[in-house]
N, C-alpha and C positions, 0 to 999 in steps of 0.2 A: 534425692537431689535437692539442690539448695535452692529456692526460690523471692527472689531478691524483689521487693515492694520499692523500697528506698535504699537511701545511703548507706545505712545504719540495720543492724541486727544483732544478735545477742545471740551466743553461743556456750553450754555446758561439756566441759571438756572430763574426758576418760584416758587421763594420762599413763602408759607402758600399755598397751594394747598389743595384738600382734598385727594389726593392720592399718591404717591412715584409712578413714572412711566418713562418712556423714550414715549415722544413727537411722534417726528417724525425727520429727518433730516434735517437741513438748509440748502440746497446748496449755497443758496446766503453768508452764513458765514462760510462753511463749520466745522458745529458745529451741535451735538445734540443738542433737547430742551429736559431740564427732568424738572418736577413738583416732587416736596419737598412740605412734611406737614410740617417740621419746618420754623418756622419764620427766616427772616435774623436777627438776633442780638444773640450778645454774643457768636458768633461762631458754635450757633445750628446748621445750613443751611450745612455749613461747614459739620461736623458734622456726618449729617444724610448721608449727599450727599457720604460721604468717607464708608459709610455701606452700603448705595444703591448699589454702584456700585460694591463695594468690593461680595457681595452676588448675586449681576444680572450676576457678568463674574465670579466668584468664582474664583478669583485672588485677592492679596494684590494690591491697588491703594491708592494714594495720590494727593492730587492737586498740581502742580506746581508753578502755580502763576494765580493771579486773587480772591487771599481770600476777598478782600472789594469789587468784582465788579463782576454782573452777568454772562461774561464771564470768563471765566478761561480752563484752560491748565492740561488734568490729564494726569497721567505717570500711566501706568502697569508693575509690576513688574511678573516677572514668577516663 
């Protein structure tokens, strides 16, 4: 489960999965791993990952930066 400090967190994605889930922690990157059933292309990943998350903390979220690249940076809005 996600445990939210502040606004902001950072996130490593595992794009085609067979489940939508939160991993486990990365200490060493200080970042979640979540698995996404969408493929990376065409912005699905994207996507999917802004409903995931939006539905797992039932808060409006959005990526910040990192749209072409497995890490990325999301913002919680209240």
């Amino acid at each position: 489960m996600i445990n939210i400090a502040g606004k902001r967190f950072k996130i490593i994605v595992k794009p085609n999965s067979k489940e939508n889930k939160v991993e486990e922690y990365d200490k060493d990157k200080n970042a979640y791993r979540i698995s996404i059933k969408a493929r990376a292309e065409d912005n699905k990943a994207n996507i999917e990952i802004v409903k995931f998350l939006s539905k797992t903390l039932k808060k409006r979220v959005r990526i910040v930066s990192g749209l072409k690249s497995k890490e990325k940076v999301i913002e919680v809005f209240q």
